[in-house]
C-alpha positions in Angstrom: 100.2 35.3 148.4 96.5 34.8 147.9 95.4 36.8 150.7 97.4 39.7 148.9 95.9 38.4 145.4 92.4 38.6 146.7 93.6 41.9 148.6 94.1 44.0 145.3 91.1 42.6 143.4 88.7 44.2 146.8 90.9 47.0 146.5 90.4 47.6 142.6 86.6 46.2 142.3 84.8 49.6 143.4 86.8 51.4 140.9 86.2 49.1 138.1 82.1 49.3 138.9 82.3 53.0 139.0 84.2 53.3 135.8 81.4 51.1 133.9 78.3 53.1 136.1 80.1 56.3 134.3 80.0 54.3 130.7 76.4 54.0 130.8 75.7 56.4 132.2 76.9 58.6 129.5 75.3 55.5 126.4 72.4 56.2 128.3 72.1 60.0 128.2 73.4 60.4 124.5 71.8 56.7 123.0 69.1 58.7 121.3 69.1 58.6 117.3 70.8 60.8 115.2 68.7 64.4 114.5 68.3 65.6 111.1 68.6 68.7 112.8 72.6 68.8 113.1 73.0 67.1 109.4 71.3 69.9 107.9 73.0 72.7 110.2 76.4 70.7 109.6 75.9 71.0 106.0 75.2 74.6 106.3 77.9 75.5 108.1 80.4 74.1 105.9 78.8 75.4 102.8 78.8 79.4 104.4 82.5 78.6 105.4 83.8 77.3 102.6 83.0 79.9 100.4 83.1 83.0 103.3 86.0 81.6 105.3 86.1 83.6 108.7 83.6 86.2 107.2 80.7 83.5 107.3 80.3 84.0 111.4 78.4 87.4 110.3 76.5 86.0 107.4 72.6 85.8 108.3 72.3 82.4 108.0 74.4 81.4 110.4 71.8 82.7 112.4 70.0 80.0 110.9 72.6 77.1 111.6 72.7 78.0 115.4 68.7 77.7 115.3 69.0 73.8 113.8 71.8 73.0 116.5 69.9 74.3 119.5 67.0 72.4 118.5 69.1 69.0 118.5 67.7 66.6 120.9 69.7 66.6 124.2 69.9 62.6 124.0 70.5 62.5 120.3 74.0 60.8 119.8 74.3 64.1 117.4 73.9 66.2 120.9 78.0 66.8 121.8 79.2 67.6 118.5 76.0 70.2 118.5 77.3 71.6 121.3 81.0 71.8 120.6 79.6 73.6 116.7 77.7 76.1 118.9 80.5 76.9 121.2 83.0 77.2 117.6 80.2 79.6 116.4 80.5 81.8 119.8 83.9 81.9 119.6 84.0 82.8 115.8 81.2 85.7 116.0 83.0 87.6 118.5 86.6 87.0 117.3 85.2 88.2 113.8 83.6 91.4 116.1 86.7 92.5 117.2 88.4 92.5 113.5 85.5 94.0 112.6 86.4 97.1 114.5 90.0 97.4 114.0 89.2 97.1 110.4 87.0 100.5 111.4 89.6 101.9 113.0 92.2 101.8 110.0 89.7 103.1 107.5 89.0 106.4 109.9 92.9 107.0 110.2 93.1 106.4 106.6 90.3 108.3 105.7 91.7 111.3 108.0 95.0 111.5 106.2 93.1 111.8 103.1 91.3 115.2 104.4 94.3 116.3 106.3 95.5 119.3 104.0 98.9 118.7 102.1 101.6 121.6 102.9 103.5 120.6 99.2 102.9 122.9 96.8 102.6 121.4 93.5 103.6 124.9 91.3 106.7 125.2 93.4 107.5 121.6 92.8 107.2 122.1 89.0 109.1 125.1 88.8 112.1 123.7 90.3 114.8 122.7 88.0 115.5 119.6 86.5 118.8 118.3 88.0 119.0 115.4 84.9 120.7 112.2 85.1 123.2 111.9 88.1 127.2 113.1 86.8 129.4 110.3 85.9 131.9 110.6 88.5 134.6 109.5 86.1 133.0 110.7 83.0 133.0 114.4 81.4 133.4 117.5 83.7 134.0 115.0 86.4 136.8 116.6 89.2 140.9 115.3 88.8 141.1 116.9 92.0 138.4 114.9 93.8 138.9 111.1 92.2 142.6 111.8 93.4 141.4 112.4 96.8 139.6 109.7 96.8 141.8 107.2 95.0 144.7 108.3 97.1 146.7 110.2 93.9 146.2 107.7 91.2 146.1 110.1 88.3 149.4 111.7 87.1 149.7 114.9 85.3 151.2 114.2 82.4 152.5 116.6 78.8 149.9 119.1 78.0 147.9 119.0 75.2 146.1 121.2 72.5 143.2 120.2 70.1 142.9 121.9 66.9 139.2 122.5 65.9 138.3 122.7 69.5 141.4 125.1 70.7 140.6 123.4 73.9 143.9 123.0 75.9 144.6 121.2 78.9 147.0 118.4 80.4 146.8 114.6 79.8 146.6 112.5 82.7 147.4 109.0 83.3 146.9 106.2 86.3 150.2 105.6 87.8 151.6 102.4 87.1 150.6 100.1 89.9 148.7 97.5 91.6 146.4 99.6 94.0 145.7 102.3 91.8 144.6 99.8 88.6 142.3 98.1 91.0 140.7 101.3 92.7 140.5 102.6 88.9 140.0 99.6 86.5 138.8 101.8 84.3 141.7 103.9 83.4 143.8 101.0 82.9 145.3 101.9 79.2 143.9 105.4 79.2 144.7 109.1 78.7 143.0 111.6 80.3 142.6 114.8 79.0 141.7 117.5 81.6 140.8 120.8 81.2 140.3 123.4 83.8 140.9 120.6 86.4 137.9 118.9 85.2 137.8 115.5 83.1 137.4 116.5 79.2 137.6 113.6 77.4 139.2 109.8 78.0 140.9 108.5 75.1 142.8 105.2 74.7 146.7 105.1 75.0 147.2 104.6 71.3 145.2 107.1 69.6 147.3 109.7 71.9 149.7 111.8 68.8 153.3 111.8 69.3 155.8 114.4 67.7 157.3 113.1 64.2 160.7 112.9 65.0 163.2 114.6 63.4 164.6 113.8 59.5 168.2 112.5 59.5 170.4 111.7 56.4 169.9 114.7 54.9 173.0 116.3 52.5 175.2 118.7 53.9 173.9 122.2 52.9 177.3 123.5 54.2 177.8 125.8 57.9 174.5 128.3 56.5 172.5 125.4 56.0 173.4 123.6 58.6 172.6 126.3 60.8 169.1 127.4 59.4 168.0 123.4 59.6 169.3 123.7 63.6 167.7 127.2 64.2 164.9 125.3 63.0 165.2 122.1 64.7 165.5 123.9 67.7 162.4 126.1 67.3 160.4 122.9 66.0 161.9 121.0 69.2 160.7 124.6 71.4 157.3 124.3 70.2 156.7 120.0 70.3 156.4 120.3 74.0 152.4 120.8 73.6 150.9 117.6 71.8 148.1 118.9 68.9 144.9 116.9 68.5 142.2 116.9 65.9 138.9 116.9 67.0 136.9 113.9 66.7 133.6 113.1 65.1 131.1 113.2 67.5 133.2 114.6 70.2 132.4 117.4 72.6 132.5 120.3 71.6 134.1 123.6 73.9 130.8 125.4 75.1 129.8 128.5 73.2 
């Protein structure tokens, strides 16, 4: 056992003594003092890139700052981190070089799309129409035809209507009563529809839709003449209830012309 002991010590000694040469070696070749030298380019440096950021690598004084680190002394103990500034300065510089050119690049192209002539003509442009706000696909002039192809028929024709002061006639409309077609077309949900030349005219609430008044009853027995004049007319007024009449509303549309 100590034969193999004093074995690995023989074995591990020349490593151990070249190890510690190394160590002094390299004390010895960096154990000068520190040069004022790499304080002041240090303190340069960080002052040009704190303010300049990448940008300081092409700012004159750097020039400057790689002047103080290449005259540190080689055995200063400031010598390595000298060095390994230098080398970040290279590496900076040409890094910043090559930005430097596609930036040049970019403002060329840019710069040619500026003087390439424009084929728009600005008169033509002007003298185009103005189209106006985008059509309310369920508001005025809107087509019955096309929401019920897309809708899948939800809107039912209805009794046909007439509106006095307008004397604009049409057919009311109304969303068939169920589930899909209320929630394809919420917003019909307790609506008439009054359509006009297959076109949306107005949308009006259930309620304010006018009925017929129906027919007086009780009335004394004018004998067979009477009774016949007050059915002739009963049956004309009945004839002529089957189109509903409609006064036009404040602030309503209006027919055009």
């Amino acid at each position: 056992m100590g034969d193999m002991i004093g074995s690995s010590v023989v074995r591990w000694f020349p490593r151990l003594a070249a190890c510690a040469l190394a160590l002094a070696a390299a004390c010895a070749r960096y154990s000068g003092p520190a040069d004022p030298n790499f304080a002041k380019a240090r303190d340069l440096y960080q002052q040009l890139y704190s303010s300049e950021l990448d940008e300081a690598y092409g700012d004159p004084q750097m020039d400057q700052v790689v002047s103080l680190l290449e005259n540190v002394n080689k055995r200063s103990v400031d010598s390595p981190s000298a060095q390994a500034l230098l080398h970040a300065i290279e590496h900076g510089t040409v890094e910043l070089a090559k930005v430097h050119v596609e930036r040049e690049k970019l403002r060329k192209a840019a710069a040619e799309v500026v003087a390439r002539p424009s084929n728009i003509d600005p008169t033509r442009v002007l003298e185009q129409p103005d189209a106006g706000p985008p059509q309310d696909p369920f508001g005025p002039a809107a087509s019955v035809a096309q929401i019920n192809k897309d809708s899948g028929g939800c809107l039912v024709a209805g009794e046909p209507f007439h509106e006095g002061g307008t004397n604009r006639s049409g057919t009311l409309y109304r969303l068939a009563p169920n589930p899909v077609c209320k929630d394809k077309l919420p917003g019909f949900v307790g609506q008439a529809v009054m359509v006009s030349d297959g076109k949306i005219y107005r949308r009006i609430p259930e309620s304010q839709v006018p009925h017929p008044p129906p027919v007086a009853t009780g009335a004394p027995d004018g004998g067979p003449s009477s009774r016949a004049g007050t059915t002739s007319r009963a049956g004309a007024a009945g004839a002529d209830a089957g189109v509903q009449e409609y006064l036009a509303v404040p602030g309503g549309p209006l027919p055009p012309g």
